[in-house]
C-alpha positions as CSV (number, residue, x, y, z in Angstrom):
1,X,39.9,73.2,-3.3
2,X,41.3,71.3,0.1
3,X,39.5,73.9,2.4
4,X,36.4,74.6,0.1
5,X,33.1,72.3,0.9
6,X,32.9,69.6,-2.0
7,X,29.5,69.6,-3.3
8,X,27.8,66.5,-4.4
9,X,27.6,68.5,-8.1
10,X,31.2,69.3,-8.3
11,X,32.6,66.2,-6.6
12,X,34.9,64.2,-8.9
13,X,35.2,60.5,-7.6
14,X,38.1,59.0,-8.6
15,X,36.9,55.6,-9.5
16,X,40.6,53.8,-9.5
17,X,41.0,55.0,-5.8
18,X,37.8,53.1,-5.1
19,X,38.9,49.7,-6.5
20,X,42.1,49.9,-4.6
21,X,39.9,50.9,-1.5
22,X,37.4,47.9,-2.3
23,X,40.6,45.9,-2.8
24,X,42.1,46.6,0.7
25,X,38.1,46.1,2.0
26,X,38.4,42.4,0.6
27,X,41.6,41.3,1.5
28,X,41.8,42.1,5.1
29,X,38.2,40.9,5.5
30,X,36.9,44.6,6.7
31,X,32.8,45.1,6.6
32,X,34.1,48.7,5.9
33,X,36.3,51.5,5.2
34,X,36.0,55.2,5.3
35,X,38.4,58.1,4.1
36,X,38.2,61.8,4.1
37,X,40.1,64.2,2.1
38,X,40.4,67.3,1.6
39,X,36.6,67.7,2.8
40,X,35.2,65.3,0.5
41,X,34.1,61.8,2.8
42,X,34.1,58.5,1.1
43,X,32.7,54.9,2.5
44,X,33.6,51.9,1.1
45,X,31.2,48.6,2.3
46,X,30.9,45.0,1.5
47,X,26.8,45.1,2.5
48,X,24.3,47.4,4.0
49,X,22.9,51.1,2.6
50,X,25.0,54.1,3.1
51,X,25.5,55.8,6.6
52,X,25.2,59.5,6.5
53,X,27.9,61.6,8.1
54,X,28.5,65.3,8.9
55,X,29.8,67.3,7.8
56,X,30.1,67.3,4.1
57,X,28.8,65.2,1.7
58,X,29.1,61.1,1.9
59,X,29.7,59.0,-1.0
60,X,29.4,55.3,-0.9
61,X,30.3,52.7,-2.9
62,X,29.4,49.0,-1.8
63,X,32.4,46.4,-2.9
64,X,31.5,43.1,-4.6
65,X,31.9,40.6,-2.2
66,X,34.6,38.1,-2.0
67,X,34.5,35.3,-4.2
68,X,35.6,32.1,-2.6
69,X,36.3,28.8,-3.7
70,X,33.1,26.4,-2.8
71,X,34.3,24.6,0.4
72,X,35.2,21.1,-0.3
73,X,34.8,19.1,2.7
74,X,31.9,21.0,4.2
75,X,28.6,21.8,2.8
76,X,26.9,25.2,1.7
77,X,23.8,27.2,3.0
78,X,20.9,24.7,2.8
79,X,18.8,25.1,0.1
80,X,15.4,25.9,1.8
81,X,14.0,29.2,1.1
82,X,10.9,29.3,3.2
83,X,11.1,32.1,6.2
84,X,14.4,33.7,6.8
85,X,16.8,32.2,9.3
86,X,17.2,34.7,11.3
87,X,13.3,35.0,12.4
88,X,13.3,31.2,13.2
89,X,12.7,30.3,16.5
90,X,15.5,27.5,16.2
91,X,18.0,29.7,14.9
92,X,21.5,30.0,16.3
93,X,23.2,33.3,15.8
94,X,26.7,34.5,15.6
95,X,28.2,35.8,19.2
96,X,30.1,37.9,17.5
97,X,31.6,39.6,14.2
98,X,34.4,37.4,12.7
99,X,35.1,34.7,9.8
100,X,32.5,31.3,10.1
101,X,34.6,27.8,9.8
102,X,32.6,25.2,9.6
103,X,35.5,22.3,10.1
104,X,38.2,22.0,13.2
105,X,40.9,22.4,9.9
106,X,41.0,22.4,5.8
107,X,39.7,18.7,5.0
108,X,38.4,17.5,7.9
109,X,34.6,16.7,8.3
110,X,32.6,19.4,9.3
111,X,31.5,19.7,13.0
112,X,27.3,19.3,11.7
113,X,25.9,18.2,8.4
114,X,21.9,19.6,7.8
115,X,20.1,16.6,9.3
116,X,22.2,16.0,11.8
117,X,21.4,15.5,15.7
118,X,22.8,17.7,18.4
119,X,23.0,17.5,21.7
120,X,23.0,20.9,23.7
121,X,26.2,22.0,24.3
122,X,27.6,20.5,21.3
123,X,30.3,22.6,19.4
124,X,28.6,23.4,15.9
125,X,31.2,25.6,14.1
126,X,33.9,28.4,14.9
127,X,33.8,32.0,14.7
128,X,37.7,33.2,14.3
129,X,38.0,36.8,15.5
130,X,41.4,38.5,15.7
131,X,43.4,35.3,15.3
132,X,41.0,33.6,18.3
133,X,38.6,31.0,17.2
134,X,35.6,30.5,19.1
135,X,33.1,27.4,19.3
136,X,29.9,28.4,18.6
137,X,28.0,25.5,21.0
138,X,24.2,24.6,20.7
139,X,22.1,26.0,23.3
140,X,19.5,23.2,22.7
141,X,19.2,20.1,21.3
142,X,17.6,18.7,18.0
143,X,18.0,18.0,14.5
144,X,20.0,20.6,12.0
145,X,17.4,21.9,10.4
146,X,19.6,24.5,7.9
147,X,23.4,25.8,7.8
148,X,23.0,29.3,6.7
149,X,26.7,30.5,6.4
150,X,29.0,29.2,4.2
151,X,32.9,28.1,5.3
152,X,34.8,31.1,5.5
153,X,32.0,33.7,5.6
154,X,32.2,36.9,7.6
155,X,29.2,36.9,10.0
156,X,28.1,40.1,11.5
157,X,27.3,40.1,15.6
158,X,23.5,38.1,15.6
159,X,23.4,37.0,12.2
160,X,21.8,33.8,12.4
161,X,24.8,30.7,11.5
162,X,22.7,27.7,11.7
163,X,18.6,26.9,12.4
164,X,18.1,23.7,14.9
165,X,14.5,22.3,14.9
């Protein structure tokens, strides 16, 4: 059956092979993972719909997300629903895909607090990518209006981190 087309109909997922898949997906912090074998294609993601692929048929299964502990010296996503962040006009976004810390180190104070003034240029949080961390620096100055991401968090490439007013 390794040179015959799989059919959706006839395709047996094995659903232990996906844990350990979705298992690898959390602990090296990947967005996503995808095999093929013997002509049957699997994806494994943490968010997002499925991506088709050719040939043969695609089969996706999306991983819980990571639980994490709450942070203890920094504070979560504000809680203000209204529009999303990532349509506000203040909005800061992420420079790049990586892991959001939103302290210089475990325990210290976090670089912003929601109310908060900034000054432009100001470093707001880091994005770590490949062992690198990066300040993420306001491009404006103003009041800290929201912290979206949580300490920790992977961030995608313009996913908005924080909203200045």
């Amino acid at each position: 059956m390794a040179d015959k087309p799989v059919s959706d109909k006839t395709a047996k997922i094995d659903t232990g092979l996906l844990r350990e898949i979705a298992a690898i997906l959390r602990e090296a912090d990947l967005g996503e993972i995808e095999i093929e074998q013997g002509g049957l294609k699997v994806r494994v993601s943490r968010s997002g719909p499925p991506v088709a692929h050719s040939p043969g048929p695609v089969h996706a299964y999306s991983a819980p997300a990571a639980a994490s502990a709450p942070p203890s010296a920094a504070p979560g996503p504000s809680a203000k629903p209204a529009a999303p962040a990532g349509d506000h006009p203040g909005a800061v976004k992420s420079p790049m895909v990586g892991t959001v810390y939103l302290a210089a180190e475990a325990g210290a104070a976090p670089f912003v607090k929601v109310g908060d003034t900034v000054k432009e240029g100001q470093t707001l949080l880091l994005v770590e990518a490949m062992k690198t961390f990066n300040p993420v620096l306001a491009p404006r100055a103003g009041r800290i209006a929201q912290i979206v991401v949580a300490n920790e968090q992977p961030v995608e490439y313009g996913e908005a981190l924080i909203v200045i007013e």
